[in-house]
C-alpha positions in Angstrom: 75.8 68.0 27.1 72.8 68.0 25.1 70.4 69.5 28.1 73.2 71.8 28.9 73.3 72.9 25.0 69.5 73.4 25.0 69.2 75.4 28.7 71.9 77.7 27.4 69.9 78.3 24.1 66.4 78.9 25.9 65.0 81.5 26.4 66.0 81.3 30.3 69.8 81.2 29.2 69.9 83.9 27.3 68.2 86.1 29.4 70.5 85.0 32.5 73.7 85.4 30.4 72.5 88.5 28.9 71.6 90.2 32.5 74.8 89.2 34.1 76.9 90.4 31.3 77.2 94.4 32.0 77.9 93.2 36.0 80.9 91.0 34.8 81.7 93.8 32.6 82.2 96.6 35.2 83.7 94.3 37.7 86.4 93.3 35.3 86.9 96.8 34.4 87.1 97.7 38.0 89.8 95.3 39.0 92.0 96.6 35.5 91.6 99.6 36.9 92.7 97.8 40.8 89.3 99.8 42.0 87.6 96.5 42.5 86.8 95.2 46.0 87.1 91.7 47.4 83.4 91.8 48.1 82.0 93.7 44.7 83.8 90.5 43.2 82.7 88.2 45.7 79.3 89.3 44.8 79.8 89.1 40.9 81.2 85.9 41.3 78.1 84.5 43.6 75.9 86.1 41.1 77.6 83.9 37.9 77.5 80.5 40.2 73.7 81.2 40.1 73.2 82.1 37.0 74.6 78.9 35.9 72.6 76.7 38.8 69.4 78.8 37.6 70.6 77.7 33.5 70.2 74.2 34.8 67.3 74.2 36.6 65.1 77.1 37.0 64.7 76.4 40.9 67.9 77.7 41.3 66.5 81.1 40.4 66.0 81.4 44.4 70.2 81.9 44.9 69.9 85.3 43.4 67.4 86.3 46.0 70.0 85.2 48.5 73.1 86.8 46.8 71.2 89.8 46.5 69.7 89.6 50.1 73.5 88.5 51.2 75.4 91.4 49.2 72.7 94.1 50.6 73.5 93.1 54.1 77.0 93.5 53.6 78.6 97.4 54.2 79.9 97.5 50.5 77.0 99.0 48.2 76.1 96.4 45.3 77.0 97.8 42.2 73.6 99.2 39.9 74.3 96.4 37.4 73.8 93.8 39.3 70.0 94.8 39.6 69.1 93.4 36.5 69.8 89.9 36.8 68.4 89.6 39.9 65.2 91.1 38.0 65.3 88.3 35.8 65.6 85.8 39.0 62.5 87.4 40.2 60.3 87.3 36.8 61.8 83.3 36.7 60.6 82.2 40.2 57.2 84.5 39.7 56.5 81.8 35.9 56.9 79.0 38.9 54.0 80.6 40.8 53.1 84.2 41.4 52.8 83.7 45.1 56.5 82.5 44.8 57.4 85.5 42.8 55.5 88.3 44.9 57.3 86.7 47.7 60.6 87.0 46.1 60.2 90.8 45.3 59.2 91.5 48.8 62.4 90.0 49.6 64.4 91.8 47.4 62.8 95.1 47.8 63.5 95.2 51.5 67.3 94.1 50.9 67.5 96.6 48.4 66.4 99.5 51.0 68.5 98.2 53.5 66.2 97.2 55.9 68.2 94.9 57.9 70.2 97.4 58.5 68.8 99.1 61.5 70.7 102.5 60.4 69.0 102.5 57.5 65.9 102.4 58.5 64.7 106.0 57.6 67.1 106.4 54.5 64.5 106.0 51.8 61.4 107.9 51.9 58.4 106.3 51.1 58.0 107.1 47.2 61.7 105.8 47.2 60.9 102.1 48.5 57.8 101.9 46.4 59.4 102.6 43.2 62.0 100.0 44.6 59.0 97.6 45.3 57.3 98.4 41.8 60.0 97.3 40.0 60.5 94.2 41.5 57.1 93.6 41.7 56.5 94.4 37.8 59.0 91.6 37.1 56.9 89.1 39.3 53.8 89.8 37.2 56.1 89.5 34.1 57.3 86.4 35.0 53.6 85.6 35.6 52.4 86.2 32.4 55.4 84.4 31.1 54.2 81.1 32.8 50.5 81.0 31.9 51.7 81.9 28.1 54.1 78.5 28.6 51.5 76.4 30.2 49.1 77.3 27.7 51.8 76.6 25.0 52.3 72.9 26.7 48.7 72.6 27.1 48.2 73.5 23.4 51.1 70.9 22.5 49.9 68.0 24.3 46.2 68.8 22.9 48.0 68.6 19.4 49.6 65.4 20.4 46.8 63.5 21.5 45.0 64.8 18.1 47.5 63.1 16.2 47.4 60.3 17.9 43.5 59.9 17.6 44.1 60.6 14.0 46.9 57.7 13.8 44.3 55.8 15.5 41.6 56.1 12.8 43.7 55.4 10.4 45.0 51.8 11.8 41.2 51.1 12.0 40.5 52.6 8.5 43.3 49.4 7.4 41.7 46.9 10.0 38.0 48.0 8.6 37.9 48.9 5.0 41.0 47.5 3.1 41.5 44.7 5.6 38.1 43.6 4.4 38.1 44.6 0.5 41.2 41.7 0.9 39.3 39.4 2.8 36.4 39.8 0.2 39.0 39.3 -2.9 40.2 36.4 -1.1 36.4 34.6 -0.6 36.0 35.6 -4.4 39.3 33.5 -5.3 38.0 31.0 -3.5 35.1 30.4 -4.8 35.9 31.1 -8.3 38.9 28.8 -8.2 36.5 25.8 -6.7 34.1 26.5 -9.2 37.0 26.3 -12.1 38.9 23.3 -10.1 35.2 21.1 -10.5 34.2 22.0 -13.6 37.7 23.4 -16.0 35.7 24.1 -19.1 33.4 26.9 -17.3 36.2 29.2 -16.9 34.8 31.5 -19.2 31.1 31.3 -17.5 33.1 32.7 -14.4 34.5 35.8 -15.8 32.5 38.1 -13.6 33.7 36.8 -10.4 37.4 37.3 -11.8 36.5 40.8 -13.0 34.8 41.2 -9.1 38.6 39.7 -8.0 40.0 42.7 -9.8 37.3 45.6 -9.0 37.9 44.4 -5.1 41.5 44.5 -5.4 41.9 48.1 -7.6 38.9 49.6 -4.7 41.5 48.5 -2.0 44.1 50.1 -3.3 42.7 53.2 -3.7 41.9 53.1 -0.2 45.4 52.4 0.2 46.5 55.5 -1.5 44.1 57.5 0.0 45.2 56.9 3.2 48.9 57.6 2.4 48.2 60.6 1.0 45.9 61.4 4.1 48.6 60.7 6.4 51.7 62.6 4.0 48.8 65.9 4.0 50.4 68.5 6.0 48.4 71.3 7.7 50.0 74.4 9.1 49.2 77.3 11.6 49.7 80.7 11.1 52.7 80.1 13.1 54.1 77.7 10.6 53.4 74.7 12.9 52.1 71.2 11.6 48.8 70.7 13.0 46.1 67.8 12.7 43.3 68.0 10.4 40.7 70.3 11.4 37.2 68.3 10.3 35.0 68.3 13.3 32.1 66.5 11.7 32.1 63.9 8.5 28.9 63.1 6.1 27.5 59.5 6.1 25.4 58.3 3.4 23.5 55.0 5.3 22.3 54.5 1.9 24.9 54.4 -0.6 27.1 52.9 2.1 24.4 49.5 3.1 23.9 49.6 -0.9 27.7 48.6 -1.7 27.9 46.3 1.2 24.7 44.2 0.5 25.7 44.3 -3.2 29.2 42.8 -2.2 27.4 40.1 -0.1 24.8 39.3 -2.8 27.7 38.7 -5.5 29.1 35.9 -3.0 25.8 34.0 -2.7 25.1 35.7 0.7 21.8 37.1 0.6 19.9 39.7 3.2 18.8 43.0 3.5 20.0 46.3 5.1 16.9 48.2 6.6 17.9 52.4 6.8 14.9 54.3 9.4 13.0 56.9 7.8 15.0 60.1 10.2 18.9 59.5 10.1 21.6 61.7 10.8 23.3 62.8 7.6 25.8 64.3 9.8 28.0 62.9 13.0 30.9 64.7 14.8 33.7 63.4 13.3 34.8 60.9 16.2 31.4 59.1 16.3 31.4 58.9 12.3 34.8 57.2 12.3 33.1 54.7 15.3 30.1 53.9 13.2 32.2 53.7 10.1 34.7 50.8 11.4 31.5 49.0 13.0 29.8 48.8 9.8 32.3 47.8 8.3 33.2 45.2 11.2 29.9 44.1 11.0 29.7 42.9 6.7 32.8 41.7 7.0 31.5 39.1 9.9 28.2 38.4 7.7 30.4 37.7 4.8 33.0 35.0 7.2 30.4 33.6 8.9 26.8 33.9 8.2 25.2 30.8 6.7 24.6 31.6 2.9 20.8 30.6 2.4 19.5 32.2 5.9 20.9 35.4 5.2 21.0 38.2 6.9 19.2 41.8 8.5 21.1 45.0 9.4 18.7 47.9 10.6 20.1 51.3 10.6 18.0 54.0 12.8 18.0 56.7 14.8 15.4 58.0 17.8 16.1 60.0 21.5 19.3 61.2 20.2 21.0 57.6 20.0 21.6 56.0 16.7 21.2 52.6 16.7 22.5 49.6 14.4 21.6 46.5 15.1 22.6 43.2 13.0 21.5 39.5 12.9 22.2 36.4 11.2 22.7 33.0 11.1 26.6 31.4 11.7 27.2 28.8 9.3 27.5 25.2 10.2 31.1 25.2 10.5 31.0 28.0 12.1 27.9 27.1 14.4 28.6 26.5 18.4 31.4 28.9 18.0 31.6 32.1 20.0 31.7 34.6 17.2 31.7 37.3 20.1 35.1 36.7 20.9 36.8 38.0 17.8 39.5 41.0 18.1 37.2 42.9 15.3 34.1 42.7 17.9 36.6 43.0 20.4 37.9 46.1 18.7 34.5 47.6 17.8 33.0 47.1 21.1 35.9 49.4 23.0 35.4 52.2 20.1 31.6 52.6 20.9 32.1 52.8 24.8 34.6 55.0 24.5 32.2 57.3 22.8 29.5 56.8 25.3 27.9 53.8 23.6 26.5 50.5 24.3 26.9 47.2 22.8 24.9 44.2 23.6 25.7 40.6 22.3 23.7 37.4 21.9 25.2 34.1 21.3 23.1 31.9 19.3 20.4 31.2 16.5 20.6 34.0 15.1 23.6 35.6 15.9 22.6 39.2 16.7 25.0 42.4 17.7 22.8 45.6 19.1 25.0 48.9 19.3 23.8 52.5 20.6 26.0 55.6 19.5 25.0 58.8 21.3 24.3 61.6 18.9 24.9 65.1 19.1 22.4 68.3 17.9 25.5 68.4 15.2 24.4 65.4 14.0 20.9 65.9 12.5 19.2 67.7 9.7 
C-alpha cells in the first residue's frame, strides 16, 4: 500500500491521472448523453488499465502505445482527448531511453495517420503527418531530458550518501584515534600515580602534578567529545533546502605543534624520544589524506606510549620529498611486551587499510627496534 501511495503521489501519477482525466470526462458525458460507442469506451477503459499498470511500474508505459496503435486501427475515430495521455506514455518510455522513446513516437505517429489503413494512405498531406510526428517526437525528447535530470538527481544523491558516510567514517576514527587515546593516556597516568601512592602513602602530595595531568587528560578528551557531537548535530544546507555534508576539501596540519603535544604527553610518563619534522612540509593536505595522517599519528604515540620500553625511547621523523609525505617511527617494545607481534594490532590494522586506500604504503619490521614506515601521496594542493 505504501508503494502504491507513493507511485500515485509522483510525479508519474500525477501526470498519468491528470492526462487521462478530460478522456474519462467526455466519455462519461458521452454515454449520459447515450452518444457513447462500445468502442470509444472500450478505448477509454484500455487507456485507464494502463494508466494504472504504467502508475506501478513505468514499463507499462508501452500499453498506451498499443491502445493507441489498437484504437487507430479500429474504424471508430479515437476521440482528441485521448492524445494527451498517450503523450505522456511517450515522454515516460523516452526517460527509459531515447532510442525507446523515438521508437515509440514513430509508432504512434503512424497510427495516428492511419497508416495501416491502406485507404488512408494519402489522407494526410505531408505538413500534416509531420506536425503529427513533431508532437510525438517533442514528448520523446521531453521525456529525455526528464531522465538525465533524474539520473543526475540519483547520481547527486548517492554522491551525497557516500559523503556522509566517509564523514561518519572519520569520525569513528576521530573516537578510535584521539579520545580513545587521551583515555588510554589518563588511564597510564592513574596507574602510575596510584603505584607511586600505594608504595610510598605519605608522597601523595609530591604527586600532585600527575593528578592534575589525570584531570588536564580527561577535561582535553572531553572537549574532543563535544566537538565531535556538535560536528556531527552541524547541519549544512543547499540552496534547495537539502542537508548536505561539510564542504572542506582540504584541512591545515601543524607537524609542529601537533609532535610538540605528543612528545610532551610521552615525556610526562617517563617515555622519553624525540619527533624529527623535515625542513619542506605540507602545511596543507586535501582533506581525506589529512584525516589519514591524522589517525596514523595518533595510532602511532599511542603504541609508543603502550609499548615502547621507557629508557630506549623513541624517534618519529616527519618529511616530505617527490610528492610523498613520509612518517616513519621506531622504538623499542618493552620487555613484557618483547617477542610479541605488535604488527598485529586492530589500530595498525586499522591504519594500515586508511593509507592504502589513499594510495599509500606501509611497511612493517618486526624486531629490535620496532619500526613502522608509511608513504602518503601528496597532491599540488598540499604544499606552500
Amino acid at each position: 500500500m505504501r508503494y502504491l501511495a507513493r507511485r500515485l503521489t509522483s510525479v508519474d501519477g500525477v501526470l498519468l491521472i491528470a492526462a487521462i482525466l478530460p478522456s474519462i470526462i467526455e466519455t462519461t458525458t458521452a454515454a449520459a448523453n447515450g452518444r457513447a460507442s462500445t468502442i470509444a469506451a472500450g478505448v477509454t477503459a484500455s487507456l485507464c488499465l494502463a494508466a494504472a499498470c504504467a502508475i506501478a511500474k513505468t514499463n507499462a508505459a508501452w500499453l498506451f502505445v498499443l491502445v493507441w496503435t489498437v484504437a487507430n486501427v479500429l474504424p471508430e475515430e479515437v476521440s482528441v482527448s485521448a492524445t494527451l495521455p498517450v503523450l505522456v506514455a511517450v515522454a515516460l518510455v523516452a526517460r527509459m531511453s531515447l532510442l525507446q522513446g523515438v521508437v515509440a513516437a514513430v509508432i504512434c505517429t503512424f497510427a495516428e495517420s492511419n497508416v495501416f489503413i491502406e485507404k488512408s494512405l494519402h489522407a494526410l498531406s505531408t505538413g500534416s503527418l509531420l506536425a503529427i510526428g513533431s508532437t510525438f517526437l517533442i514528448a520523446a525528447v521531453v521525456g529525455a531530458f526528464w531522465g538525465a535530470a533524474n539520473r543526475n538527481a540519483v547520481y547527486e544523491q548517492k554522491k551525497m550518501e557516500a559523503e556522509w558516510e566517509r564523514e561518519r567514517s572519520e569520525t569513528a576514527d576521530h573516537l578510535h584515534n584521539s579520545i580513545v587515546n587521551d583515555l588510554v593516556y589518563i588511564i597510564f597516568l592513574e596507574q602510575q600515580a596510584s603505584k607511586k601512592i600505594e608504595t610510598e602513602p605519605a608522597a601523595a602530595l609530591v604527586y600532585h602534578d600527575e593528578l592534575e595531568q589525570i584531570s588536564r587528560a580527561a577535561t582535553e578528551a572531553l572537549t574532543d567529545a563535544r566537538t565531535i557531537i556538535s560536528a556531527m548535530h552541524a547541519t549544512h544546507i543547499d540552496v534547495n533546502g537539502h542537508a548536505t555534508p561539510s564542504a572542506g576539501k582540504s584541512m591545515d596540519i601543524n607537524f609542529g605543534e601537533l609532535s610538540r603535544t605528543h612528545d610532551e604527553r610521552l615525556a610526562k610518563t617517563g617515555i622519553i624520544g624525540t619527533t624529527i619534522i623535515g625542513a619542506v612540509l605540507p602545511y596543507r593536505l586535501p582533506r581525506e589524506s589529512g584525516s589519514v595522517v591524522l589517525a596514523a599519528l595518533d595510532e602511532i604515540y599511542s603504541n609508543i606510549m603502550k609499548h615502547a620500553d621507557h629508557e630506549k625511547g623513541y624517534c618519529v621523523t616527519i618529511s616530505s620529498a617527490n610528492m610523498q609525505l613520509h612518517i616513519t617511527v621506531a622504538d623499542t617494545p618493552a620487555a613484557e611486551h618483547a617477542g610479541a607481534p605488535l604488527s598485529a594490532g586492530s589500530g595498525i590494522a586499522h591504519c594500515e587499510r586508511s593509507v592504502r586506500a589513499i594510495g599509500g604504503t606501509v611497511a612493517l619490521h618486526e624486531g629490535t627496534p620496532w619500526i613502522m614506515e608509511i608513504s602518503i601521496p601528496l597532491t599540488r594542493q598540499g604544499h606552500a
